[in-house]
C-alpha positions as CSV (number, residue, x, y, z in Angstrom):
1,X,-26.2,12.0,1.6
2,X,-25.2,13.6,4.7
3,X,-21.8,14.6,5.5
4,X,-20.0,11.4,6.7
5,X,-17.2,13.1,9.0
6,X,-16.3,16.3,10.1
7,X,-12.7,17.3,11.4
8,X,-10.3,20.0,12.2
9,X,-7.0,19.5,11.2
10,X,-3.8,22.1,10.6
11,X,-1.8,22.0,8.2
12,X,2.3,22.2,7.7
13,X,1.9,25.6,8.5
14,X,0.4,25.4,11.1
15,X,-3.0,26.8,10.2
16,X,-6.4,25.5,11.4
17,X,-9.0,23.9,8.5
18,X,-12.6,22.9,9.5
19,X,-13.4,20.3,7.5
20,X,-16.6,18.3,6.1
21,X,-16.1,14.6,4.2
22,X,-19.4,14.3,1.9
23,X,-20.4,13.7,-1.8
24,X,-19.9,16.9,-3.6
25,X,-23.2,18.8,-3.8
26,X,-22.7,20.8,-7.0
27,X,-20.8,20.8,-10.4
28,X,-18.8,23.5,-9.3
29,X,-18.3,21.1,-6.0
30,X,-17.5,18.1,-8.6
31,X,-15.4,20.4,-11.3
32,X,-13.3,21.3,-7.6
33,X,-11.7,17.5,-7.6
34,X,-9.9,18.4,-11.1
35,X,-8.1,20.4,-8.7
36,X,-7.6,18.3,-5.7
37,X,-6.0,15.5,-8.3
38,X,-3.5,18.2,-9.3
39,X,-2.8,18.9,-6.0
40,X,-2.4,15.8,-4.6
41,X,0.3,14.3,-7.6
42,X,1.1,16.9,-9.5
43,X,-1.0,15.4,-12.5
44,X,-1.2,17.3,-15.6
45,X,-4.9,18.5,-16.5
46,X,-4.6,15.4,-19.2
47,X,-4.6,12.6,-16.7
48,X,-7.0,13.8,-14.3
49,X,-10.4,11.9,-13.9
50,X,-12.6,15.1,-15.3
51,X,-15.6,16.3,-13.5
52,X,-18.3,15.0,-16.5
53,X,-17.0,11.1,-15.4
54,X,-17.2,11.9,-11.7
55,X,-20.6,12.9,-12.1
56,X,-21.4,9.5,-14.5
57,X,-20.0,7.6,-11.6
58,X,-21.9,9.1,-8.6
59,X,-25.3,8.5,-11.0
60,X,-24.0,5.2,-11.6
61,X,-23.7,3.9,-7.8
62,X,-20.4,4.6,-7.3
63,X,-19.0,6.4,-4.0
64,X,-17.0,10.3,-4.9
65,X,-16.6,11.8,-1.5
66,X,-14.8,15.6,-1.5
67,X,-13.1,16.7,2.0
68,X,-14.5,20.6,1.7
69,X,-13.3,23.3,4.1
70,X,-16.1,24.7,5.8
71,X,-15.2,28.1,5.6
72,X,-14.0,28.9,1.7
73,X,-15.4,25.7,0.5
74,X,-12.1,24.8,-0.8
75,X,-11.7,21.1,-2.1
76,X,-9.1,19.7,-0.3
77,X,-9.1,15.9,-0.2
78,X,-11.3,13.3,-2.7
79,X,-12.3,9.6,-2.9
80,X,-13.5,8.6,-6.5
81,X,-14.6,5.1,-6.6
82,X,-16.6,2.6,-8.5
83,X,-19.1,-0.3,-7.9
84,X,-17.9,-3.8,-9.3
85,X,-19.0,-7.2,-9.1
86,X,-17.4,-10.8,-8.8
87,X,-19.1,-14.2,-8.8
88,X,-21.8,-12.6,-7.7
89,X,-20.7,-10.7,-5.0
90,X,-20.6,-6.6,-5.2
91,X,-17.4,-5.0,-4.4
92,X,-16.2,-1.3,-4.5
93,X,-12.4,-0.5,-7.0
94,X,-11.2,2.9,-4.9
95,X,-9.7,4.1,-7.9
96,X,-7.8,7.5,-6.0
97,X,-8.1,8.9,-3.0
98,X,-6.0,11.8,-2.8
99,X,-5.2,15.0,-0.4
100,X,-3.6,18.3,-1.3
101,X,0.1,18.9,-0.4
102,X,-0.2,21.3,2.7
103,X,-2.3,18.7,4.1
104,X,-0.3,15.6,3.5
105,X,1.1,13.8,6.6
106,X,-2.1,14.8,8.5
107,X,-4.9,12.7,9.4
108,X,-7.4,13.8,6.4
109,X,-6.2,10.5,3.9
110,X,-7.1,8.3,6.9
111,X,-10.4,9.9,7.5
112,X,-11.6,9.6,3.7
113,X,-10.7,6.2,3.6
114,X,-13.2,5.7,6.8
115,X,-15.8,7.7,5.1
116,X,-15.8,5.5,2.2
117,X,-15.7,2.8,4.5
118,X,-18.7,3.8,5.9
119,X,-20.3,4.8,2.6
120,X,-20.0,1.2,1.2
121,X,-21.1,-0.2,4.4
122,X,-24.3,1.9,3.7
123,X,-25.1,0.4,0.7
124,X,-24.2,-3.2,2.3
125,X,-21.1,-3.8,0.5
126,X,-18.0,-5.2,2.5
127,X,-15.3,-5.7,0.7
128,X,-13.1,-2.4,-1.2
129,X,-10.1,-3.5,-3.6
130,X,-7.8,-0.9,-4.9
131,X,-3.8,-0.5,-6.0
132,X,-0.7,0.5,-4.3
133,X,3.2,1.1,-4.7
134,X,4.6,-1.5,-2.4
135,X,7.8,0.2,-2.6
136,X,6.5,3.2,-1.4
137,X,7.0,3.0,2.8
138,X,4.5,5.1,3.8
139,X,2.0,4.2,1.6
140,X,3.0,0.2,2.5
141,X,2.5,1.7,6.3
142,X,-0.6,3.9,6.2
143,X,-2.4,0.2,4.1
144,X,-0.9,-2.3,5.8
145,X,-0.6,-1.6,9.3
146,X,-2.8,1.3,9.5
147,X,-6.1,0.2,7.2
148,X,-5.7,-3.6,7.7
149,X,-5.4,-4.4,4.3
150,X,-3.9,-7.4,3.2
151,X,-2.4,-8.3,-0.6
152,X,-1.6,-11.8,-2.4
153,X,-1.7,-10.2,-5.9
154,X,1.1,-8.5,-7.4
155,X,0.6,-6.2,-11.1
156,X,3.7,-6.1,-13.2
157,X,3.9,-2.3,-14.6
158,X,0.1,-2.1,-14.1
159,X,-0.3,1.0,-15.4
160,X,2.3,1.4,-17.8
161,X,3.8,5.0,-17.8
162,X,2.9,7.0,-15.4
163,X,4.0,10.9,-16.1
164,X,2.7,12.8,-13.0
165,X,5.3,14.0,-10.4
166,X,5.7,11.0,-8.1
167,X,5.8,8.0,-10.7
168,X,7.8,9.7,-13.3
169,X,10.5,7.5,-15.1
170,X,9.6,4.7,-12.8
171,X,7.5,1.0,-13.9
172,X,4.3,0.9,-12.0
173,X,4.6,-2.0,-10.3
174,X,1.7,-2.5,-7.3
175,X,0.1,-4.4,-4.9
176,X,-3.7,-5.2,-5.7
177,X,-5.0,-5.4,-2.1
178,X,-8.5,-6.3,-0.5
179,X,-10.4,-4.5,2.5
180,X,-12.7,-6.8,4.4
181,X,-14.4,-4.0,5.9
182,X,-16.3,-6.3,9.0
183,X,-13.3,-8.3,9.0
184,X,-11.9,-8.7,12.9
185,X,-8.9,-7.8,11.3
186,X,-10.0,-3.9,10.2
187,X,-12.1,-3.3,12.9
188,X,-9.3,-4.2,15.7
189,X,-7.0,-1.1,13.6
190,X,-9.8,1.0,13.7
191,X,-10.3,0.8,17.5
192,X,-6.8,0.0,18.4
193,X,-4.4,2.0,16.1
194,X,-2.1,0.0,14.4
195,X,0.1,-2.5,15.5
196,X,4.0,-1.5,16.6
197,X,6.1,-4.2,15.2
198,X,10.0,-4.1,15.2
199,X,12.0,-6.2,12.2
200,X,14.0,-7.4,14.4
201,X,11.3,-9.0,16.6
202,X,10.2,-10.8,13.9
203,X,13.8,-11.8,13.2
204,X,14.3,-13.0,16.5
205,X,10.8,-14.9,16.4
206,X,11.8,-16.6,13.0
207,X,11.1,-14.3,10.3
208,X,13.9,-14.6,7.7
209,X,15.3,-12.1,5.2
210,X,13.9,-12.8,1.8
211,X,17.2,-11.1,0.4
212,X,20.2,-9.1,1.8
213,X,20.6,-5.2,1.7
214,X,23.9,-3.0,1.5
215,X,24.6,0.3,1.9
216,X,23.1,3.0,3.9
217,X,20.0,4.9,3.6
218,X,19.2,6.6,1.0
219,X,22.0,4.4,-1.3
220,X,21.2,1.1,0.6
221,X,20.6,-1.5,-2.1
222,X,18.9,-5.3,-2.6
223,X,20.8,-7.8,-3.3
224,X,19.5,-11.1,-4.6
225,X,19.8,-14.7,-2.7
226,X,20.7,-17.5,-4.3
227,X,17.5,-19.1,-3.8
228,X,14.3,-18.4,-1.1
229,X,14.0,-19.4,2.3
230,X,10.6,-21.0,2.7
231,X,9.9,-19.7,6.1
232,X,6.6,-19.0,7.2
233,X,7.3,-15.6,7.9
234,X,9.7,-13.5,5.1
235,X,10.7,-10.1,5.5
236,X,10.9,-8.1,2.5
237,X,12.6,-4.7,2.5
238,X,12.3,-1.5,0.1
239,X,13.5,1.7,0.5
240,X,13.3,4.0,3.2
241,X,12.2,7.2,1.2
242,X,12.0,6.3,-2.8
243,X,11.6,9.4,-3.6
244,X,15.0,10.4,-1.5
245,X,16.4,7.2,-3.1
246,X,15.7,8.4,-6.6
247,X,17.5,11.7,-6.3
248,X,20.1,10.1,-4.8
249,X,21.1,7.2,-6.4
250,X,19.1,7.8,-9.6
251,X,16.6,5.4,-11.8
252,X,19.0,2.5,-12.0
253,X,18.5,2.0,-7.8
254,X,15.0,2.6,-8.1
255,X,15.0,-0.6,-11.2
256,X,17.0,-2.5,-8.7
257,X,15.1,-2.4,-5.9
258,X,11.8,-2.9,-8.0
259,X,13.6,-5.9,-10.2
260,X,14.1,-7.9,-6.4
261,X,11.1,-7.0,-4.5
262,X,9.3,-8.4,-7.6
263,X,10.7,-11.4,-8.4
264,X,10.2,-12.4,-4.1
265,X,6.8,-11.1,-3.8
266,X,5.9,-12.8,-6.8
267,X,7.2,-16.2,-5.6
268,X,5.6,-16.0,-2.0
269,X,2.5,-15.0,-3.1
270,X,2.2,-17.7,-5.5
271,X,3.1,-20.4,-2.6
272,X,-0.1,-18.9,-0.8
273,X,1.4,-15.8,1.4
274,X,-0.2,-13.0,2.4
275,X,1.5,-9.4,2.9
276,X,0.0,-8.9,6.0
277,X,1.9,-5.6,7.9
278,X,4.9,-3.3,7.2
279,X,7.5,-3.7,10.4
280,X,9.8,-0.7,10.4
281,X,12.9,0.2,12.3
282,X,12.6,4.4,12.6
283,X,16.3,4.7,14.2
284,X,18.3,2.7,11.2
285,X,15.6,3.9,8.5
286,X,14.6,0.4,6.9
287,X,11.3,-1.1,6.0
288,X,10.4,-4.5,5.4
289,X,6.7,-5.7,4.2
290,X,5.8,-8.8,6.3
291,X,4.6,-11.8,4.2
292,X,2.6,-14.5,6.3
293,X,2.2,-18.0,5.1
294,X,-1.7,-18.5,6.0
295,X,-5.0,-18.8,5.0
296,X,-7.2,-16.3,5.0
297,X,-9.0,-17.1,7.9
298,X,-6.5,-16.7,10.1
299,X,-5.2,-13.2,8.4
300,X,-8.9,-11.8,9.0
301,X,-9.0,-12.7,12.6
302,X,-5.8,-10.7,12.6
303,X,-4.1,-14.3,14.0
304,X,-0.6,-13.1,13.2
305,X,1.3,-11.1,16.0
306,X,-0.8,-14.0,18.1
307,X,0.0,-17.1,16.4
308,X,3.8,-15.5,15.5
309,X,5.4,-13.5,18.3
């Protein structure tokens, strides 16, 4: 396979990195995203995927993609995926797609998730499933509102513990989401960016609070309703910065906020809502994932800032 993108990026540092997005061409090239997974979460050598079952899953189907600089053929980014099927109908599990620390924040993440986009449009499969922290914001962000992805499926401690440096000490909770890559939805983001959308819009439109917050960031805190409203639009906040959250205010925070964002999302979703975007208010520092009571027509033809606002 050809390269599938090609971009020049700099880093935190400001330094310049010309960079190709293809399948790795090599062992060495494969053994290289041991390193990029280290990188990227600060995994111990343990929990990496190692390069002998990256190679096993390129020869069976599935799409690895490696972001290499062009100049020191560094490894700097990776997608490692697999092929799955479902009633008959093929789909692709991204299992990680991850990006080196001086290049976080840039555009490269974005970029491999477009390459394996295209890659699984190549072999004529349109649909990519894969997991995510809802209550990280920029992750709930960058999926959401930047990808086009949309959830109704919520994992309890999926993964059990988690020891690299991000998930450490914390349950890991996540969102199972689907990518309808043809989808009206998706290809609108690509084209268009994503969509800019205030909480308190949605407030004002009719969006209520699936449960109250005190405090201020990074201490702000849930705290738990009585009941649910039944609105067809719920906002559901989460930190603004877990990570700040967790050094602040410790685990116990961190259990809170997970203990009441699970027990909504886990009632919406089973009354047939959709997590659809992630509205965000930058001056006050809060986050809220947007849950739309629809059907899944209307979420793929990306019917809800039309049909709501």
């Amino acid at each position: 396979m050809e390269a599938l993108d090609f971009l020049e990026i700099r880093d935190k540092e400001g330094k310049l990195w010309k960079i190709e997005i293809r399948e790795p061409r090599s062992w060495e090239e494969i053994e290289a995203l041991e390193g990029v997974q280290v990188g990227a979460w600060g995994m111990k050598p343990i929990e990496v995927i190692p390069g002998h079952m990256v190679r096993g899953i390129m020869v069976a189907g599935g799409i690895v993609l490696g972001a290499f600089d062009s100049e020191s053929g560094r490894a700097v980014g990776c997608v490692v995926s697999l092929l799955g099927e479902r009633n008959g109908k093929k789909f692709v599990w991204s299992h990680i797609t991850g990006v080196v620390r001086e290049l976080q924040g840039s555009s490269l993440g974005y970029r491999l998730k477009l390459a394996q986009r295209k890659a699984a449009l190549l072999k004529g499969i349109e649909l990519m499933e894969w997991t995510f922290d809802p209550l990280q914001g920029l992750n709930s962000y960058f999926n959401l509102s930047k990808l086009g992805v949309i959830c109704n499926t919520f994992l309890w401690n999926y993964y059990g513990e988690i020891r690299d440096e991000i998930n450490r000490g914390m349950r890991s909770d996540r969102y199972k989401v689907k990518w309808f890559l043809k989808s009206r939805r998706v290809i609108r983001r690509i084209e268009r960016g994503p969509p800019k959308i205030e909480p308190g819009e949605l407030l004002e439109a009719g969006a209520e609070l699936a449960y109250e917050t005190e405090g201020e960031y990074p201490l702000r805190r849930p705290v738990p309703k009585g009941g649910f409203s039944e609105s067809e639009v719920v906002l559901l906040e989460i930190p603004w910065g877990i990570e700040e959250a967790r050094e602040k205010g410790g685990l116990e925070l961190i259990s809170a906020w997970r203990d009441v964002f699970a027990s909504a999302v886990q009632h919406y979703f089973s009354r047939g809502y959709w997590a659809v975007e992630y509205a965000r208010s930058l001056d006050e520092r809060r986050g809220f994932h947007v849950l739309w009571k629809a059907d899944l027509k209307e979420v793929l033809d990306d019917r809800f800032l039309e049909d709501f606002l």
